[in-house]
Structure formats: C-alpha cells, structure tokens
N, C-alpha and C positions, 0 to 999 in steps of 0.2 A: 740661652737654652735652659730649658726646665729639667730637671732627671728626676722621677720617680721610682718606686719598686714595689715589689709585694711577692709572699714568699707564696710559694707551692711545694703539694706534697705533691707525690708520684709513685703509682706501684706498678714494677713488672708484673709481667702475665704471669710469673713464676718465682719464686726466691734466686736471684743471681750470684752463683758460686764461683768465687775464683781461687785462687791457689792462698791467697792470706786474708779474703772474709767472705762474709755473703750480708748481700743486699736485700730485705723486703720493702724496703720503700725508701726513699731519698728525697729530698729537701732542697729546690730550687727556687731562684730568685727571677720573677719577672721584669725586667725594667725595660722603662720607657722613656723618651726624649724627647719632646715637643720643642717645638720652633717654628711661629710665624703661623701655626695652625694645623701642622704636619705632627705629624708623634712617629717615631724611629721604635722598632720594639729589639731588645732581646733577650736571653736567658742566661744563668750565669749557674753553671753549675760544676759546684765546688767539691771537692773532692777530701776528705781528711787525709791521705794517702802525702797529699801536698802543701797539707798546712792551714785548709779552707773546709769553713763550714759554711752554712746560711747566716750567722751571726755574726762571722770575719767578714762577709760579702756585705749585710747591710751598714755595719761601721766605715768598709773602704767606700763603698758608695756615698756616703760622708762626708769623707773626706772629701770625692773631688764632683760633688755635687757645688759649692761655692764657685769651683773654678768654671766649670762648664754655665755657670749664668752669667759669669761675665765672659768667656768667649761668643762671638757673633759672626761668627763664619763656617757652621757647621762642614764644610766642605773640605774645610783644611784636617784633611785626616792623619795624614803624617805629623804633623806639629800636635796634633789632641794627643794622638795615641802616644807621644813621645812624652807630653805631660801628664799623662794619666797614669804610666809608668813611673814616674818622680812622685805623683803625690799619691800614689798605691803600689809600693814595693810591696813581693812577696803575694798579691790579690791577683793571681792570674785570670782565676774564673771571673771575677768581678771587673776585670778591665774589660776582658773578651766578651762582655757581654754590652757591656759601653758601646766597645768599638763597632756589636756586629748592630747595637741602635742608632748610631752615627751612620756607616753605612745602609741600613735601610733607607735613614732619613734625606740620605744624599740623593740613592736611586727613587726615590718619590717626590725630591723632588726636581731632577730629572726626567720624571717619568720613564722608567727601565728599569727591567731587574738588573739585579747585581752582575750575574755575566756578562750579560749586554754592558754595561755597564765598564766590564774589567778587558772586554775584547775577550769573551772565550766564545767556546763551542759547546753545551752540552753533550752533543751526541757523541762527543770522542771521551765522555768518563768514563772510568772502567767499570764494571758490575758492583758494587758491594756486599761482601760478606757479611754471614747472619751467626750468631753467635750461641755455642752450645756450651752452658756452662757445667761446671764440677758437675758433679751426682752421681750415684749408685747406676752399675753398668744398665740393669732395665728402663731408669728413668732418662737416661739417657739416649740409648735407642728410640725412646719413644718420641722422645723430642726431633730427633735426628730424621724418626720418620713424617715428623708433621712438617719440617722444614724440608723434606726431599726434592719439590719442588725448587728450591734453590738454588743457585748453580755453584756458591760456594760457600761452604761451613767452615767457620773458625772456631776448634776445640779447644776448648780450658783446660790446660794439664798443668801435671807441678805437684800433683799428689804419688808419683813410684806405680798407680796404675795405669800407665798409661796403655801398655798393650790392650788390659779391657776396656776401656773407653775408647782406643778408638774401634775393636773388634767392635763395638754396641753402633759406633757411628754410623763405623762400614752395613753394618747387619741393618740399619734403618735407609742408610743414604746412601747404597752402593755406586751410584755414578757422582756424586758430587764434589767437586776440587776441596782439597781440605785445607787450614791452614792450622799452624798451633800455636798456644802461647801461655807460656809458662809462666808469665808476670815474676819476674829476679826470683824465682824460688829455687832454684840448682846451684849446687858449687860447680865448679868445672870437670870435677869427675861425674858427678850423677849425670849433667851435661854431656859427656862421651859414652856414656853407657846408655843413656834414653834417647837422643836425636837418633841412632841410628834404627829405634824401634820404630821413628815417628815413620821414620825412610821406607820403611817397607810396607807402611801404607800409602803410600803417594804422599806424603807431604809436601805442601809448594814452597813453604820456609818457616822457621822456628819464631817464633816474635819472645824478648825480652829473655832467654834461658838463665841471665847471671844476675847479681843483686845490682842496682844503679852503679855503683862507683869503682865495680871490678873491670875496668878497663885493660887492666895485663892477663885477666882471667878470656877477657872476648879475644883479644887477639891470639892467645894459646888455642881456641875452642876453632876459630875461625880458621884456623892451618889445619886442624881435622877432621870438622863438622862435612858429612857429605849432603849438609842442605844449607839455603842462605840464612845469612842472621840478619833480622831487623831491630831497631833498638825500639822503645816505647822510653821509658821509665828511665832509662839512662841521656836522654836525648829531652831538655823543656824547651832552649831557643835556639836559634840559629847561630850564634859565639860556641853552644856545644859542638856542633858539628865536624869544625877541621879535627878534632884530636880522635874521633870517632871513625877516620875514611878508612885507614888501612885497618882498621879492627871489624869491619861489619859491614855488610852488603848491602845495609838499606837503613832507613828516617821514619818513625812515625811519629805522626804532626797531633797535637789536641790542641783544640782552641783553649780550654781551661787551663793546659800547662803554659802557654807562652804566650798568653795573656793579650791578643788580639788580632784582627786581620790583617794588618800591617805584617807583623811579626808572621805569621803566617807564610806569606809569599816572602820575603825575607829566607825563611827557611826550607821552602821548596827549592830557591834559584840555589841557595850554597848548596843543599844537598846535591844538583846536577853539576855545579864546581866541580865536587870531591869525587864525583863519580858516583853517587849513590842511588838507591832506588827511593822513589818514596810514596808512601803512605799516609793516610789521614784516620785517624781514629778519632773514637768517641768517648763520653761518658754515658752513662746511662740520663734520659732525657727527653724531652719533647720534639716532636716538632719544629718547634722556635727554637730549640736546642741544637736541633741537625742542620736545620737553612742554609746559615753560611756557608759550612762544609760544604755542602751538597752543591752549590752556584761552584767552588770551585773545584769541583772534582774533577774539572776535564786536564787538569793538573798535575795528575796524581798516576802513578802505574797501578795501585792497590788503593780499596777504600774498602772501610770498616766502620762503615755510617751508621749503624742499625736501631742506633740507641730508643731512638723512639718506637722502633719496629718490638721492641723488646716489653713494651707496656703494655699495661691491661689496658689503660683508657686515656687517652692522649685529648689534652685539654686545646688544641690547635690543631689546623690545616693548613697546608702548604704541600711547600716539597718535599718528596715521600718516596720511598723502595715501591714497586713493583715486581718481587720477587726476585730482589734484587737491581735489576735495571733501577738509573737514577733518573727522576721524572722533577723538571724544575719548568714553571710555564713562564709568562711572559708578563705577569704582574708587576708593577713597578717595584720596587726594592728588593726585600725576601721573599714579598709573595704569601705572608703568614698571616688567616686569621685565626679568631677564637673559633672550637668547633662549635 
C-alpha cells in the first residue's frame, strides 16, 4: 500500500472561542492510501491541546509510511491499527486518519459504506449538536438565533458569565435543547457554584467542568452536581475508562484523541461495561474529518459532530448534518468526494 498526504488550511464561518483559546483557521492533513488501484482517503486533525500539529502529523506519517508498503492485506485492520500505534506513539490524529483511509479502502473494496459495512443502522443515530462558541453576550444571541433551527446547541462556557451567555442563547434559541461545556476550566468549587446556573436553563449535561487529571475533584462534583457529567479531555482511550465509572456519567469519543477506528469501538463497548453514556465529538474539520464519526453514530446516545458544519467553505462532500439529523448514503466506503 502507498500512503500519501497534503496539508490543508481551514477557516470557520466565525472565530471559534473556547474557554483556553480561539481558532481563526486550522491546519489539516489530507491522506490517502492506494492499493491495487483503489485510494482509502482521510483527515488527520491534530490538535496542539494534545501534543499535535500538522508537522507532528507529517513526520508520524513517516514513520509508518515504510511499514504500510510492505503490508499486503489492507483488510487486516485490527493488526494495522495495532502497528500503527507502536510505530506512531503519542500521533493520535495522524493514526486516526490512517485508520479511517484503511477503512474507506476496505468498504470500496467491498463495495459498502462503512455502516453497512460494521452492521449498523443509521436511522437510529441521535441528532447532533451545533456549537456556539465564547463571545460577547450580543454576538452570541445572534448566532444562537441563526442556528435556532437546530434542535440542539451546545454552549461554550468556562468564562464566570455564564448566566449571560446562556440568557443570549435562551433569547435567540428559546426551544432548543442546550448542552455545556466548559473544556477543564473550573476548580471544583466554581463547578458547584456555576452547574447549578447552567440547571436553571434546562441544561441536558455539563461536558468536561474540571482540569483532565482532577479525578477526586469529579467524583466530589458528581455527589452534588444536579446535572450529568461527561468527560471529554479527561477521557483519550478506552484503558481510561474503568477509573472514570463511578466519577462521571458519560464518555466523549474524538477520533484525533484515540487515535483510530478500531480504538474507537473499543471505547463505546467499555464505556456500556462501566455503565456509561456515550458521546462522540469532534475537532474542528472537514467533511472527510467528520465521515467516520458520522457511519458510526447509530452508537452513540449523544453526538457532537459539527465540526465541518462550523466552516466557511468545506473542501469535500459526503456525509453531512441536516440541521442536525445525521445523513450518511450508500456510497461504498466514507462516501467522501472533493467539492
């Protein structure tokens, strides 16, 4: 098998503000996988949050570029993904994007998309939420009102206003289910002081309230919090999970943290072990960014797929939000071309 790549820029429709930066454009790696006359595509988008740029991504692709030409079974995707992990420690986004080219290349040639494919269902995904980030309470509103259509908004807090942000939300999107998330910006007491503000706007559960590694701080919060907690940022693979059960009421999955589809499902089945809920997030992204996620959403209780919804100008088609509802057709692999 051949592996190629090429970098891309990307700009949201808007500057993307979260509780510790803000995005005007981001830096993604295209790659590809040929084999026999077939080409696997995916996107690897890396995150500095987690140790990855676009320049960690084309050195680990590098790396296990030699090993993938001399494998000749594209289909053995548990034995790749297991060595692509040994010879790209630490490259989440850049394995995950491997693996989600390996599986394209499988369901092409197969002929089937990736569901079909894995035995799901789409129609049983849940909706996915649309993301309103930081901002000044007017710009906020306005946003909140162009996305009212939606059936559910997930607000970036983590900044102490949260009462105005969500009053601006409420004031734009008065019927739409809310989510929040704080990306580890709370100690445990701004945590018992702010969840219960989120409470009194309907909030359906808090995502990430404490920093990654405060785990005696989530199980204090989660004996008082009167809404569920989902982890994000505290949660990369599926080994995280047992010590996480009795601390927090749910899992969110990113393909760039845990570094491929394999791992992936992996990490839905423990999280249903432990008891947990789970979720699939994103990074900010394309199209070819979201794909996988989206074939396996019928997996998921919560999805948080938006990332390419979030763009000014998205260089791919596929599968895509419809105002949420998740739309995946019947194309063999991901179903992704170039627009």
């Amino acid at each position: 098998m051949k592996l190629e790549w090429e970098e891309l820029e990307l700009e949201p429709a808007h500057p993307f503000r979260i509780s510790r930066s803000v995005q005007t454009h981001v830096r993604r790696v295209w790659v590809r996988v040929e084999h026999e006359g077939l080409v696997g595509w995916g996107e690897a988008d890396p995150s500095e949050y987690y140790g990855e740029t676009s320049a960690t991504v084309r050195a680990a692709l590098g790396r296990v570029a030699p090993y993938l030409e001399e494998a000749r079974c594209p289909d053995r995707l548990e034995t790749l993904e297991r060595e692509l992990a040994l010879r790209a420690p630490g490259a989440g986004s850049a394995r995950a994007a491997v693996s989600s080219a390996l599986h394209d290349l499988v369901g092409k040639m197969r002929g089937v998309p990736l569901w079909r494919l894995w035995g799901l269902e789409p129609a049983e995904a849940p909706a996915s939420s649309f993301t309103i980030g930081i901002d000044e309470p007017d710009v906020v509103e306005a946003k909140a009102r162009a996305a009212a259509d939606w059936p559910i908004l997930k607000v970036k807090v983590g900044t102490g206003r949260e009462r105005e942000i969500l009053e601006a939300v409420r004031s734009g999107a008065p019927s739409a289910r809310l989510r929040a998330d704080a990306n580890a910006a709370w100690t445990v007491e701004e945590a018992a002081e702010r969840i219960p503000v989120l409470a009194e706007y309907d909030v359906e559960f808090i995502e990430q309230p404490l920093p990654p590694a405060d785990l005696e701080g989530l199980a204090r919060l989660k004996a008082i919090s009167p809404l569920p907690i989902v982890v994000d940022e505290s949660c990369l693979v599926a080994s995280d999970i047992p010590r996480l059960a009795d601390r927090v009421d749910g899992i969110s999955i990113k393909l760039p943290k845990c570094g491929g589809l394999r791992e992936a499902f992996r990490m839905v089945h423990t999280a249903r072990a432990c008891g947990l809920r789970v979720m699939m997030g994103c990074m900010l992204g394309s199209t070819l960014g979201m794909a996988p996620a989206l074939h396996m959403a019928s997996l998921l209780d919560f999805a948080d797929l938006d990332g390419a919804a979030l763009l000014g100008e998205d260089p791919f088609r596929g599968p895509h939000l419809e105002r949420g509802r998740i739309v995946v057709g019947e194309e063999p692999g991901l179903g992704v071309l170039r627009a």
